[in-house]
C-alpha positions in Angstrom: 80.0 63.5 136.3 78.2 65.6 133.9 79.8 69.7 134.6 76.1 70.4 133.6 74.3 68.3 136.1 72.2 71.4 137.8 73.0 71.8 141.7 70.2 72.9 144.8 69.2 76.0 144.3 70.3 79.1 146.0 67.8 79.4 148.8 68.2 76.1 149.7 72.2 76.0 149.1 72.5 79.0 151.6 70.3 76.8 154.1 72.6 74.1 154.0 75.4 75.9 154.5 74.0 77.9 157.7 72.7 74.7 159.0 76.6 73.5 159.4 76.9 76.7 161.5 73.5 76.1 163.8 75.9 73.6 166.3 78.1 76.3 167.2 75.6 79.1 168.5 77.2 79.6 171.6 80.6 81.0 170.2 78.0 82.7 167.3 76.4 84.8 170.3 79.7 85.7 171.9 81.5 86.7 168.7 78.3 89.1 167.7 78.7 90.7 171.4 82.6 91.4 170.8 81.8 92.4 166.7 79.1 94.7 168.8 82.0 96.3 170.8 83.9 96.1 168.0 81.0 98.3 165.9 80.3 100.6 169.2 83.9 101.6 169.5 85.0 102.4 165.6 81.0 104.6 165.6 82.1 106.0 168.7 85.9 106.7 167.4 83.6 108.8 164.2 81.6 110.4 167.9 84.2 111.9 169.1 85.1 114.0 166.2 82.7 116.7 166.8 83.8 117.8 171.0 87.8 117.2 169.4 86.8 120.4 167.0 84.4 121.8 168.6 85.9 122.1 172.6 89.4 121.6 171.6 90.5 123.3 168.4 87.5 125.9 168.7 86.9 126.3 172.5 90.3 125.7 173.7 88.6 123.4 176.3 91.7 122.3 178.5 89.9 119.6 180.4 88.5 118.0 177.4 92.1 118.3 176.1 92.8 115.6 178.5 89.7 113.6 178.8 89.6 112.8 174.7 93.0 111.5 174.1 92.3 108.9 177.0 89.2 108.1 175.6 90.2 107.4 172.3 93.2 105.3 173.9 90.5 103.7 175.7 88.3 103.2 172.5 91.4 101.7 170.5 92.0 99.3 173.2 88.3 98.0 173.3 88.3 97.6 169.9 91.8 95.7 169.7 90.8 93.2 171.9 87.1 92.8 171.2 88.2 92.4 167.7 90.8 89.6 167.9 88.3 87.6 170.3 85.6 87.9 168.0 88.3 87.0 164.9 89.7 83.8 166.9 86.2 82.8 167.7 84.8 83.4 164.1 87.9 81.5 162.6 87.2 78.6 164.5 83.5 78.0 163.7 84.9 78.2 160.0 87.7 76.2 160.1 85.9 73.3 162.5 82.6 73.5 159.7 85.3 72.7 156.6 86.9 69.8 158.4 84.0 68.5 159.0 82.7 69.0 155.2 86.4 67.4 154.3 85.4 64.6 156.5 82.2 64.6 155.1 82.8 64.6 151.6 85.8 62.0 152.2 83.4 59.5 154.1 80.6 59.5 151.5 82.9 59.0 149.3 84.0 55.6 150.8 80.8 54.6 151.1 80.2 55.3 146.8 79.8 52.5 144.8 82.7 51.0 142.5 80.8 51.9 139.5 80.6 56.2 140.6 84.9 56.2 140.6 84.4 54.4 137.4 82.5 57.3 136.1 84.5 60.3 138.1 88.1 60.8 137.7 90.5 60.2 140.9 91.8 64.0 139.5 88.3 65.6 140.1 87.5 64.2 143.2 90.8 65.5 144.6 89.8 68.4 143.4 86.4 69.0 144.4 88.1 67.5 148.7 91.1 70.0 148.2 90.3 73.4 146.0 86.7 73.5 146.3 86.0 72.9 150.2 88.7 75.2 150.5 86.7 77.7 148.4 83.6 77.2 150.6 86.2 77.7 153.8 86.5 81.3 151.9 82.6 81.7 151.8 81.8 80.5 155.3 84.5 82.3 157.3 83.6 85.3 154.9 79.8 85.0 156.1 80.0 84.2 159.9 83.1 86.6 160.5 83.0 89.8 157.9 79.3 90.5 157.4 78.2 90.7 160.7 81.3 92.7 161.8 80.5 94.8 159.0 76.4 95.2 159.3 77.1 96.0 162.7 79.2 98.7 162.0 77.1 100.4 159.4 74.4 100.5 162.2 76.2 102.6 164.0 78.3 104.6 162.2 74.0 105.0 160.6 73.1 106.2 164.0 75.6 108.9 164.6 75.2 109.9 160.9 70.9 110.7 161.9 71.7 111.9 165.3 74.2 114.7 163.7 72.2 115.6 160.8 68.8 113.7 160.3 68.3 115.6 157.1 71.9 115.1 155.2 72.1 111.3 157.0 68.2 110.5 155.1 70.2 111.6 151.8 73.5 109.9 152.6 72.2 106.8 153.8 69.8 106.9 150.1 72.9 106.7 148.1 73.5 103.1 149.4 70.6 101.5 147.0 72.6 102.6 143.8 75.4 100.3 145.0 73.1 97.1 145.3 72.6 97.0 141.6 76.3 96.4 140.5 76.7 94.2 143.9 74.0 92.2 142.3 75.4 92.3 138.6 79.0 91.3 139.4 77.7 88.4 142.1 76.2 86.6 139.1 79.0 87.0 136.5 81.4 85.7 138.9 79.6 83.1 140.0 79.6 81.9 136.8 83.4 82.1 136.4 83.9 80.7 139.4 82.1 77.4 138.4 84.1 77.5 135.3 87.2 77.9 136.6 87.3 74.9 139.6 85.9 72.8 136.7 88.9 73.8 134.7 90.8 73.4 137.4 89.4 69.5 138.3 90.3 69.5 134.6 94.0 70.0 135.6 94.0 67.7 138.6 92.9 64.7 136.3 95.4 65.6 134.1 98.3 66.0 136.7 96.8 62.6 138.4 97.1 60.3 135.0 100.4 61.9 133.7 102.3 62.2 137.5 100.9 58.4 138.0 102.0 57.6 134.4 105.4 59.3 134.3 106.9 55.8 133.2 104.8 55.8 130.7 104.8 59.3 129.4 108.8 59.4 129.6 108.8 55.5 127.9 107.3 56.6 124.7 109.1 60.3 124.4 105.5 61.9 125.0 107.0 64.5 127.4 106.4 67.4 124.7 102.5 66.4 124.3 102.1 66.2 128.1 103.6 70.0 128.1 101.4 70.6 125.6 98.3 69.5 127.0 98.9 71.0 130.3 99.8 74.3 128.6 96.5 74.3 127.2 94.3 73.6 130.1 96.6 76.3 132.5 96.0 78.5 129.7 92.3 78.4 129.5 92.5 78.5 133.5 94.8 81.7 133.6 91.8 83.3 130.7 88.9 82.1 133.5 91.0 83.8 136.7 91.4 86.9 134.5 87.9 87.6 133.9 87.5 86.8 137.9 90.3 89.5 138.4 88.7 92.3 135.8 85.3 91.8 137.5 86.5 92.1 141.0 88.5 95.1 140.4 86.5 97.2 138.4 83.6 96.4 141.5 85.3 98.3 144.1 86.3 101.3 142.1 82.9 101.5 141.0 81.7 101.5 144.8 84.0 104.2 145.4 83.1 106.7 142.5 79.1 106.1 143.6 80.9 106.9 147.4 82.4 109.5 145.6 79.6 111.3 144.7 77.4 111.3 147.0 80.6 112.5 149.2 80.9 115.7 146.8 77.2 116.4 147.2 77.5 116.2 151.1 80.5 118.4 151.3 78.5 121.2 149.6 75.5 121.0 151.7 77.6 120.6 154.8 79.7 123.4 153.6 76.8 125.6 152.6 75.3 124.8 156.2 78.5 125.9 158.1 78.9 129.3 156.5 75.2 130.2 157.0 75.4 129.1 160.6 73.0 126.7 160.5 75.8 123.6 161.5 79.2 123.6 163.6 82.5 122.7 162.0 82.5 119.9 164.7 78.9 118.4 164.1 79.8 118.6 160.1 83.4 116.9 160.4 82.0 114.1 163.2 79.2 113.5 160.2 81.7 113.2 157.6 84.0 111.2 159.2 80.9 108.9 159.8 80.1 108.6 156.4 83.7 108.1 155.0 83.9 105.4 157.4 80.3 103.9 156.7 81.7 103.8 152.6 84.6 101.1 154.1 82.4 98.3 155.4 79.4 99.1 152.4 82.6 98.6 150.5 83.9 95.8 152.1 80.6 94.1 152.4 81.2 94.1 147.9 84.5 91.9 148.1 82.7 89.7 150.5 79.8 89.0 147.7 82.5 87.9 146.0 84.0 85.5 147.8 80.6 84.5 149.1 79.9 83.7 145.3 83.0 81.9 144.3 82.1 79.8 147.8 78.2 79.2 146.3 79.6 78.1 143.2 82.3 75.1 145.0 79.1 74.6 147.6 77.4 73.6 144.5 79.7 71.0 143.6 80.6 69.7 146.7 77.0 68.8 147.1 76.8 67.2 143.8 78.9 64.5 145.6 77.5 64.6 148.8 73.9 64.2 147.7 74.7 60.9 145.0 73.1 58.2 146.7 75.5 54.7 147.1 73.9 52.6 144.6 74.7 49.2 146.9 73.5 50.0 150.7 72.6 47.5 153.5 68.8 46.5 153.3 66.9 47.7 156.3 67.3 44.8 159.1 70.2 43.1 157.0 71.2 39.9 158.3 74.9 39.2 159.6 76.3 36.5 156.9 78.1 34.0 158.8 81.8 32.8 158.2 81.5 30.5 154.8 80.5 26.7 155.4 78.8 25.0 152.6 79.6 27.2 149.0 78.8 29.7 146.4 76.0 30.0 144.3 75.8 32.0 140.8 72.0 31.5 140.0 71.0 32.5 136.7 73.1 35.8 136.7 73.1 38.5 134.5 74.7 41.5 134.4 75.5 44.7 132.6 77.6 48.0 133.3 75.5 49.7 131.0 72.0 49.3 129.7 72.1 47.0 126.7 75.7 45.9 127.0 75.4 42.9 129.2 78.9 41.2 130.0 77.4 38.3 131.7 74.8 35.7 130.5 72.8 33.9 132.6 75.2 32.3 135.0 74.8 29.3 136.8 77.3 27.8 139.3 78.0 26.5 142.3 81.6 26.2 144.3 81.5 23.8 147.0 83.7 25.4 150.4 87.3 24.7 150.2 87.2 24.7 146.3 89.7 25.7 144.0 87.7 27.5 140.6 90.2 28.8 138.1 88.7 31.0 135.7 90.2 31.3 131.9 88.9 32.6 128.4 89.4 35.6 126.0 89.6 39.4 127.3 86.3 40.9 127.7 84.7 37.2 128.3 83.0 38.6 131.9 85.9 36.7 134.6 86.6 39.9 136.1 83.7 40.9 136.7 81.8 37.5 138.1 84.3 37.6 140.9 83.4 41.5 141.2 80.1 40.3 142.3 81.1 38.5 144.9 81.5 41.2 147.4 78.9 43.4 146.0 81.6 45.8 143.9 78.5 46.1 141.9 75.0 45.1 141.8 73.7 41.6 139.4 71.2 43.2 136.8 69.5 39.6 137.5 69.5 36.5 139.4 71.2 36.2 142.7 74.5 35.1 144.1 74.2 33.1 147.2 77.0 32.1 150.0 75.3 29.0 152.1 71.9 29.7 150.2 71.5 33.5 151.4 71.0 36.2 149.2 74.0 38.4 149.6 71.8 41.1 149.2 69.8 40.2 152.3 73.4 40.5 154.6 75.4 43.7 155.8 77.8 44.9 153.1 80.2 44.5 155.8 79.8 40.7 157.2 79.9 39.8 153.3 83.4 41.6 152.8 84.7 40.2 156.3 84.5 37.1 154.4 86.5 37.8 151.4 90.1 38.8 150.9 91.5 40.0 147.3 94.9 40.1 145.7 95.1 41.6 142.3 97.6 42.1 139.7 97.7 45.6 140.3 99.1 45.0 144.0 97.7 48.2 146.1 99.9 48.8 149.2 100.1 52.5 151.3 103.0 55.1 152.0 103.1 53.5 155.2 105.6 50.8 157.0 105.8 46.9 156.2 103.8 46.2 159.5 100.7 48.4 159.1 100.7 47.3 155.5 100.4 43.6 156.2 97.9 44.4 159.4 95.7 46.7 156.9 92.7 43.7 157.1 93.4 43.2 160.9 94.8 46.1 162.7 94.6 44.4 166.1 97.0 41.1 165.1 99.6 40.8 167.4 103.7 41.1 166.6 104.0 37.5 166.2 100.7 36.7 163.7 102.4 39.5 161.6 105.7 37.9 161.2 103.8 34.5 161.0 101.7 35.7 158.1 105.3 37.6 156.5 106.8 34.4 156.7 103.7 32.0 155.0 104.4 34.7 152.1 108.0 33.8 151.9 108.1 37.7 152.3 110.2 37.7 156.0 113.7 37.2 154.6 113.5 40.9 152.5 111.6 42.6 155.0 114.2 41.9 157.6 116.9 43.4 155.4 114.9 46.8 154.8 117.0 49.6 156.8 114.0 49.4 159.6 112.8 45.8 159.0 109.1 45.6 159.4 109.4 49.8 160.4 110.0 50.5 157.2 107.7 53.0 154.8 107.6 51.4 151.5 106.7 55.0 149.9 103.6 55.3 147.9 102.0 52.2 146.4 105.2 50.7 147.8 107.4 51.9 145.1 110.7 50.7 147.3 109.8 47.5 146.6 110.3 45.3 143.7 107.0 44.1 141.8 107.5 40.5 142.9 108.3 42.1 147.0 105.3 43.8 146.8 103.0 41.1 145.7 104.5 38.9 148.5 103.3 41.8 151.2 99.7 41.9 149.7 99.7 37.7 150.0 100.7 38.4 153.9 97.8 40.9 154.0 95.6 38.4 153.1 96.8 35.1 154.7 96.8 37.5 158.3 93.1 38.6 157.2 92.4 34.9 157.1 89.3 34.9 155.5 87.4 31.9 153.9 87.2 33.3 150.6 90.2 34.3 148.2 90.0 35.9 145.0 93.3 35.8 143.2 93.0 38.2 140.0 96.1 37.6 137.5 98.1 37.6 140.7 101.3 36.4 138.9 101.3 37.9 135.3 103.5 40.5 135.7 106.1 38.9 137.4 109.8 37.7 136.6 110.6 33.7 137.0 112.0 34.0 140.5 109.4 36.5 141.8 107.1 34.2 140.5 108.1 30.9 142.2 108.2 33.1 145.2 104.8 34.0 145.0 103.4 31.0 143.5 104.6 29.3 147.1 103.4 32.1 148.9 99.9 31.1 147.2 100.2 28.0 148.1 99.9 28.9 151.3 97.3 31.2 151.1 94.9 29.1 149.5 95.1 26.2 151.6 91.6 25.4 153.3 90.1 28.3 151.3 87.7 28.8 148.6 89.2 30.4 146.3 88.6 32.0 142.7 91.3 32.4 140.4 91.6 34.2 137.2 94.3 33.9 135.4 96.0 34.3 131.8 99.0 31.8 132.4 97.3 28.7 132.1 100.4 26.8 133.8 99.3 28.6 137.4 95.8 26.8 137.6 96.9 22.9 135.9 96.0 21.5 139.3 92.5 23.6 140.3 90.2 21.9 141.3 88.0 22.9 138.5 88.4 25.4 135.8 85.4 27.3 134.0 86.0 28.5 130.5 84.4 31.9 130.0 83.4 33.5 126.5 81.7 36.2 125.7 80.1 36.5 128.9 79.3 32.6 129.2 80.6 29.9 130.9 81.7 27.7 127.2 83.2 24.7 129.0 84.1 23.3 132.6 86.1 20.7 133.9 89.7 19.8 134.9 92.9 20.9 132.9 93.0 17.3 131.3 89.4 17.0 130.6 89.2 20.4 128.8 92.6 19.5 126.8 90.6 16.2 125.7 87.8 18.4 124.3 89.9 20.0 122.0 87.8 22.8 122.4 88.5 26.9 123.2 90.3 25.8 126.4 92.6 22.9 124.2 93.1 26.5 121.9 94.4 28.7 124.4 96.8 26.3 125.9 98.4 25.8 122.4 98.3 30.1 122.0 100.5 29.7 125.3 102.9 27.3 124.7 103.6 28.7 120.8 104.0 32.0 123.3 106.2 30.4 126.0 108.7 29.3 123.3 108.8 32.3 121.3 106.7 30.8 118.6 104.8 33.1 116.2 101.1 32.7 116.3 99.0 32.6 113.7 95.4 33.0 112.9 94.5 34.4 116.2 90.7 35.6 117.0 
């Protein structure tokens, strides 16, 4: 995704943030009664100063000796408990609207096309589900709990500061303008670092993502010291971006303070100057200042929030840059249900291309009777791949259509098509979680014994059983406690309990040792039998006896036919079995294209 693409704009970005809040008004309107309290108690705390000097300290008022200490116990109290209900309250309105944004953001992602996560790094997507809703979390919490709390407050700590002295309070209360200005200025240049920085830091998740993924890799070719290095770099140019963050922040409320300051100084004289003529009481004076030193807090406070509330803006921004792509492959509007596979698959005049002008597949036309087995050979980049990637809608045909039982995939629910089609790759995907979930992935509700059945056909039961918990076990992530050829076997029981009429078997042996590969070559066996199936494969030995076998070039289908027909041609096919064999015994090959 382009880090320039240009998000909502403010007006509308703060709509769509308060509309998340609009569902919990009920526990809004009870919190802004206890912040309220909360406001009434700390203005009338700033009240009480003036009968504490004037009938205490001045008239030695005995009664009111008694009668304030209790009511500023009782004030404190209030306060105290109004406070943590309206906290508790204000905390859970944040917290629930950023689990549901995770949710959110996590859900539209699933429903994204193939082709967005082929544009998006795994790294920033992390990022933008991790550290940027946890910015907006910041924001929102920031919004619905401190600023009210502390407009409240300056209302009526406001209103004792007129009812002392309507005069001095006009010329207090006119400072506060002056501090809008930097408010303003600093909002905007952190804003702008913030954005900076969580793209740095999506920067750094990619990063960790490839190189954590690819430690076999990185450690294989002694590339540890340029993987330091690169890192370095990026957490360098992250620790400049918090820096600047830091600067502005601190230099705004210091800044705050001074214009505080000031306008403090003046009061003081004035006060002062009213006092000694005898125009004021100490009390009245003191209960106005401590008003006004108070009031400077929550202005003050109400600065640190801006900045938060703009680092939250800036993550909003990008969080809605996901939320708002549209799925490029959706259900059509009264799609029909695609029922289970009965007569074949049809490639009509198919074209397609991942990018405009670079078409990988030329017009393709091709039909697989049910129960077939199509192997699929030819040269890297010749378009096998991604014909079977059509099947289930991974991504769209730029032309033509590809029918099951002469309907128009497009024309069913994304859903009945994929119920129909079960995939094991070469790159065998399998979840931090136990054998049995693992195999169940496609059916969750298969009983105990269609699980072990299904272990079994895979010629997978006899190494589950010796795992420390059998099928309890939790294979770690991308089952990295298995061996390669163990966890191949586990994706084959995945798909035989699926038991779906369609198979597509992507290189689903080339990476395998000689016994892993028997293993799973039986296991396959099983699989396919009474399916439909598509395989693509390198190793020409694993598809001798398919049914038929389609020779793909350059986006093409070159020749078609069985294993001793295409050898008989002498032809590309006739080629690449000779490549193999020269291969298999350790023959150099020469004049390769």
């Amino acid at each position: 995704m382009s880090k320039k693409s240009k998000g909502p704009d403010d007006v509308v970005l703060y709509r769509r943030l308060l509309s998340k809040v609009r569902p919990f008004w009920t526990r809004l309107l009870w919190a802004m009664a206890l912040m309220i309290l909360v406001a009434g108690a700390s203005s009338a705390m700033a009240y009480m100063v003036k009968p504490v000097m004037d009938d205490i300290f001045v008239a030695k008022d005995r009664a009111m000796l008694v009668m304030v200490p209790l009511a500023v116990i009782v004030l404190y109290a209030i306060k105290g408990t109004c406070s943590y209900g309206q906290t508790y309250l204000m905390q859970f309105v944040g917290q629930r609207i950023m689990t549901e944004f995770r949710v959110d953001l996590y859900a539209h992602l699933q429903k994204l096309s193939l082709s967005y996560y082929d544009r998006v790094p795994t790294g920033e997507l992390m990022s933008r589900i991790t550290n940027d809703v946890n910015n907006i979390q910041g924001a929102v919490s920031s919004v619905v709990t401190g600023v009210l709390k502390d407009l409240f407050t300056i209302f009526g700590l406001i209103f004792v500061i007129l009812y002392r002295d309507w005069f001095l309070g006009m010329f207090a209360v006119g400072v506060f303008p002056l501090c809008v200005i930097p408010l303003v200025k600093f909002g905007r240049r952190l804003r702008k670092i913030s954005r900076r920085s969580q793209e740095t830091m999506a920067d750094v998740s990619v990063l960790l993502h490839e190189t954590i993924s690819g430690a076999r890799i990185v450690k294989g070719f002694c590339r540890e010291d340029h993987e330091i290095a690169r890192f370095s770099a990026e957490a360098e140019r992250l620790f400049q971006l918090r820096m600047k963050d830091v600067s502005t922040r601190a230099i705004s409320s210091p800044l705050m303070e001074f214009l505080g300051g000031l306008g403090i100084a003046g009061i003081i004289f004035y006060g002062g100057w009213q006092v000694i003529n005898g125009h004021s009481t100490p009390g009245t004076f003191f209960s106005f200042l401590t008003a006004l030193i108070m009031l400077y807090e929550p202005v003050k406070h109400l600065s640190n929030l801006n900045n938060d509330i703009q680092n939250g803006l800036a993550s909003a921004t990008r969080v809605y840059e996901v939320l708002d792509t549209p799925p490029q492959i959706v259900d059509k509007p009264q799609a029909l249900t695609l029922p289970r596979l009965r007569q074949g698959i049809e490639f009509r005049d198919v074209s397609f291309a991942y990018r405009p002008g670079e078409t990988v597949l030329n017009h393709i036309n091709l039909n697989v009777p049910a129960g077939q087995l199509l192997a699929l050979v030819g040269t890297s980049g010749g378009g096998k791949t991604t014909m079977v990637n059509l099947l289930p809608r991974f991504y769209e045909v730029s032309e033509g259509a590809v029918l099951i039982d002469g309907v128009d995939i497009r024309d069913c629910t994304l859903f009945s098509l994929r119920s129909q089609i079960a995939i094991v790759t070469q790159q065998t995907i399998l979840f931090n979680d136990t054998v049995r979930n693992n195999i169940a992935y496609g059916r969750p509700e298969a009983s105990e014994a269609e699980i072990v059945e299904a272990a079994r056909a895979a010629y997978a039961l006899d190494f589950i059983e010796r795992l420390p918990s059998g099928f309890d076990t939790v294979i770690g992530e991308a089952g990295v406690l298995l061996s390669g050829g163990e966890r191949q076997r586990l994706s084959i029981a995945r798909a035989i309990l699926a038991d779906r009429p369609i198979l597509i078997l992507d290189e689903a042996t080339s990476s395998l040792d000689t016994e892993s590969e028997l293993y799973v070559q039986k296991a396959l066996e099983n699989l396919m039998r009474g399916r439909t199936t598509l395989v693509i494969a390198h190793r020409l030995s694993t598809i001798q006896r398919a049914d038929r076998i389609l020779v793909m070039s350059e986006g093409r289908i070159a020749e078609e036919g069985r294993h001793e027909e295409l050898l008989a041609l002498q032809g590309l096919y006739s080629r690449l079995h000779r490549m193999q064999f020269a291969v298999d015994q350790g023959l150099e090959v020469g004049g390769v294209a």
